[in-house]
C-alpha positions as CSV (number, residue, x, y, z in Angstrom):
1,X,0.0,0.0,0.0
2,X,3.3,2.2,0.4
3,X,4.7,1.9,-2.7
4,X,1.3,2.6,-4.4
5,X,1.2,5.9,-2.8
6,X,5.0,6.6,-2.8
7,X,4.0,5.9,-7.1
8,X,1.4,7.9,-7.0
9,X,2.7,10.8,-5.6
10,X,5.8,10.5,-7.2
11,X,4.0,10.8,-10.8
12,X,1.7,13.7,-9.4
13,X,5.1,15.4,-8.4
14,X,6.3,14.8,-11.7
15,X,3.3,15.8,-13.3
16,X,3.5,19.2,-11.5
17,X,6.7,20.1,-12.6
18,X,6.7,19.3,-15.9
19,X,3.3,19.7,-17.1
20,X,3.8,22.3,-20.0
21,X,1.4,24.9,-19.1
22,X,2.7,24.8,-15.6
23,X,6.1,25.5,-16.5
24,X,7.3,28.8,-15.9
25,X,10.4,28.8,-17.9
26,X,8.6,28.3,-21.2
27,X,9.2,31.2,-23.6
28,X,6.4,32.6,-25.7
29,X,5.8,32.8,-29.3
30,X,8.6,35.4,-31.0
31,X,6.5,38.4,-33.1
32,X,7.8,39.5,-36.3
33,X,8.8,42.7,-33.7
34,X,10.6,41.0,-31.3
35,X,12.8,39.5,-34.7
36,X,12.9,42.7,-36.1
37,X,14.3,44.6,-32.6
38,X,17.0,41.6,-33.0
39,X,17.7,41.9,-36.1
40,X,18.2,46.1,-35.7
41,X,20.8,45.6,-32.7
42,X,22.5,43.2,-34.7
43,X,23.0,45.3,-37.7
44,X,23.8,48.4,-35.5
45,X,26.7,46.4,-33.9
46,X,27.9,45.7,-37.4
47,X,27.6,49.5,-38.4
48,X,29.8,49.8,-35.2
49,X,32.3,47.1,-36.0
50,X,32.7,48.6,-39.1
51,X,33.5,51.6,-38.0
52,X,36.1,50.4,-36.0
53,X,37.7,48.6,-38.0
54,X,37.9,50.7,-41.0
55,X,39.7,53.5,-38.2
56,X,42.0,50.6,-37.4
57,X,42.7,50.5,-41.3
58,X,41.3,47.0,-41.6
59,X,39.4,48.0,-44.6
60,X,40.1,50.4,-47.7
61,X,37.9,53.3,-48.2
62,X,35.7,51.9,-50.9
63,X,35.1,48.8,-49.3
64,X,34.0,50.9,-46.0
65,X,31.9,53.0,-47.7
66,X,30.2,50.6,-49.6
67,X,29.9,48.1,-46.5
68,X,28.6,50.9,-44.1
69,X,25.7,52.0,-47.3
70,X,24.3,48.4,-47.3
71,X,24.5,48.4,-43.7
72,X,22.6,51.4,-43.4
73,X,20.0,51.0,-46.1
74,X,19.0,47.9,-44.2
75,X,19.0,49.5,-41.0
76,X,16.5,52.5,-42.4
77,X,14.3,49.6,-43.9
78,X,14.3,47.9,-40.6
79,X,13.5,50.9,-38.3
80,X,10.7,51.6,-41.6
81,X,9.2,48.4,-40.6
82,X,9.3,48.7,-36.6
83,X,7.8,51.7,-36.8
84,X,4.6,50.8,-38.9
85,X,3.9,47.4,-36.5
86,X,4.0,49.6,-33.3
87,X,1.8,52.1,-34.9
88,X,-0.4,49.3,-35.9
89,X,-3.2,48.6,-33.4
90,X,-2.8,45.2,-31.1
91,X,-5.4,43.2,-31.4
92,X,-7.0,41.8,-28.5
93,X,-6.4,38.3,-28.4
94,X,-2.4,39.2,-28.2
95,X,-3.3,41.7,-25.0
């Protein structure tokens, strides 16, 4: 009659802690802004890099310039983007 409870508790114990809604170190779904906030840092540590680099003559002129252009055109188009989904309205199921 021991074990059967010991077993039983032992699976509701496991059930508790591992039951997926339960869990408190699941992560939730990614948005296209939380990829897009990424995605910005990540390109404005490359514009920074860049920068660096080309002042520690790692890279020739043209090269910089041409580098830091692409790196800032797709900078503009992802701040562009950011800026129309937080103007959008949230709608209320994601509240």
């Amino acid at each position: 009659m021991g074990i059967l409870a010991a077993a039983t508790l032992l699976v509701a114990l496991f059930a508790y802690i591992f039951w997926p809604e339960q869990n408190p170190f699941t992560q939730r779904a990614a948005t296209r802004l939380d990829f897009l906030q990424e995605r910005r840092d990540a390109v404005m540590a490359n514009l920074r890099d860049l920068n660096f680099e080309f002042r520690a003559g790692k890279y020739p002129a043209e090269e910089y310039e041409s580098q830091r252009d692409r790196l800032e055109a797709e900078a503009a188009t992802i701040l562009t983007e950011i800026d129309v989904l937080e103007a959008a309205p949230t709608p209320a199921h994601l509240v």
